[in-house]
N, C-alpha and C positions, 0 to 999 in steps of 0.2 A: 698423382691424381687418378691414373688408369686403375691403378691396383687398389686405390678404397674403392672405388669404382665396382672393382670384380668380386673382390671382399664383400660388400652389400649386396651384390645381384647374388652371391651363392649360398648369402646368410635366407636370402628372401626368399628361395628358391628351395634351400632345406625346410624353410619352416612352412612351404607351400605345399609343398610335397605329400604330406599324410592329408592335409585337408584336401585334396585331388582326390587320395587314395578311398576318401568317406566316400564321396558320391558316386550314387549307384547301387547303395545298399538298400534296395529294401524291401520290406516286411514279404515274407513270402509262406508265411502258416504258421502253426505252432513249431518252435524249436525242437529239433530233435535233434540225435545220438549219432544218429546214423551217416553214410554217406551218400550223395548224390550215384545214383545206378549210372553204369554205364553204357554210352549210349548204345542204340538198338544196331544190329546189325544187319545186313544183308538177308540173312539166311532168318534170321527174328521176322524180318517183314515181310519175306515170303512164305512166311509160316500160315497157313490160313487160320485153324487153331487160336495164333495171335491175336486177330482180329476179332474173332467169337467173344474171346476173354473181354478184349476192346468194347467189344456192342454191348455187353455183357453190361462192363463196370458205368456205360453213359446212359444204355436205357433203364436200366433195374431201377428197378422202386424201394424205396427209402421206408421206415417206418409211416411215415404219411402217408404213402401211397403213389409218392414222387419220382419221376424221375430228372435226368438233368435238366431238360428244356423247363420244365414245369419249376423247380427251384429258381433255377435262373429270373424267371419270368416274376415269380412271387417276390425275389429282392426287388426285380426291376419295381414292382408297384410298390416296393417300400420306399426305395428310393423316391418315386415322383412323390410319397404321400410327405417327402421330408421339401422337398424342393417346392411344393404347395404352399408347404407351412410358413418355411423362410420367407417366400416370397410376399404371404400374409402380414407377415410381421416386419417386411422392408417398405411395402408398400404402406402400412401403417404410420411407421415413423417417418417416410416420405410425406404425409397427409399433414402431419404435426409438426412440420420442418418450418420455423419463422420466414424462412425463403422462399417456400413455396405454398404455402398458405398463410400469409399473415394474420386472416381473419380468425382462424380454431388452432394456429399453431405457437408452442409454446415451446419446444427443442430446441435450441441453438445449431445453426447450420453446422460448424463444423463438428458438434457431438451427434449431428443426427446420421452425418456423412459418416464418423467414427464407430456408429454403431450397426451401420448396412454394411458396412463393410467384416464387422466381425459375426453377425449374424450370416451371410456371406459365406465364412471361415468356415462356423459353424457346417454348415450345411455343405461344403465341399470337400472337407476331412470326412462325412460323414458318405459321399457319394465315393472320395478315395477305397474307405474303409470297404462300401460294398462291392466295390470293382475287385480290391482284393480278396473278399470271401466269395464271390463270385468263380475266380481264378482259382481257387480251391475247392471246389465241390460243389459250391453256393450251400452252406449249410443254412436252412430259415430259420433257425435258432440264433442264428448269428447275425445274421441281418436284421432279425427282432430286436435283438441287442444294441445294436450299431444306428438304427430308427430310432428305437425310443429313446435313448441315451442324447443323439442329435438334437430332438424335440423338446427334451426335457433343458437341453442347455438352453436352446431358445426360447422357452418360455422365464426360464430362470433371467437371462438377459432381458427381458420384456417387462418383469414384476416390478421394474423400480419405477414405471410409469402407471398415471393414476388409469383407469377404466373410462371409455366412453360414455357419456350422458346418454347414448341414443337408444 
């Protein structure tokens, strides 16, 4: 009995094994060829030089005119313009919820719960997305991307309901 015992713990235990090894993976820029630099040493970061380069590559201005704080800042307002939306369109289908308005709602509670919750989705893979172009450079081409893309799923999610009378 001990020995299927240890037979099954080592079967469950190989096949647990890689899926351990996935998490932690992820997304960190476009894929490249190259290899991770190695890190900085001693003498690298006593380098004053180093740091010029440093000031250099964080203040410098971008085609727009940008530099990092200024990108950064511009996903931040894209991001809240997504978290607006969502919230728009949760609190909407909140209004329409048979449970919580019976008099103008027509939803069914657990599709209305099913669909704040993936509008939700929407909008937090979308704030994932900009924390990671963020952590990259903050390109605002990318964050434009990543907004409108979010917005557009959420209104796509919202078209299968009729329009307000008001």
């Amino acid at each position: 009995m001990l020995k299927t015992h240890s037979v099954a713990f080592a079967i469950v235990l190989v096949l647990a094994l890689p899926a351990m090894g996935q998490e932690g993976v992820y997304y960190t820029g476009k894929p490249s060829g190259s290899q991770v630099p190695p890190p900085l040493t001693e003498r690298e970061i006593s380098d004053p030089e180093f740091w010029r380069r440093e000031k250099a590559a964080v203040l410098g201005r971008d085609a727009n005119g940008m530099n990092l704080w200024d990108r950064g800042r511009y996903c931040d307002t894209r991001k809240s313009e997504v978290s607006q939306f969502a919230e728009i369109a949760m609190e909407w289908i909140f209004h329409h919820d048979l449970w919580t308005s019976p008099s103008k709602g027509f939803i069914p509670h657990g599709i209305a719960i099913s669909d704040q919750q993936t509008l939700r989705m929407y909008a937090e893979v979308a704030f994932r997305d900009i924390r990671y172009v963020k952590g990259d450079g903050a390109d605002i081409s990318k964050c434009d991307e990543i907004a409108i893309f979010a917005i557009r799923r959420i209104l796509k999610h919202m078209e299968r309901y009729p329009a307000d009378e008001e």
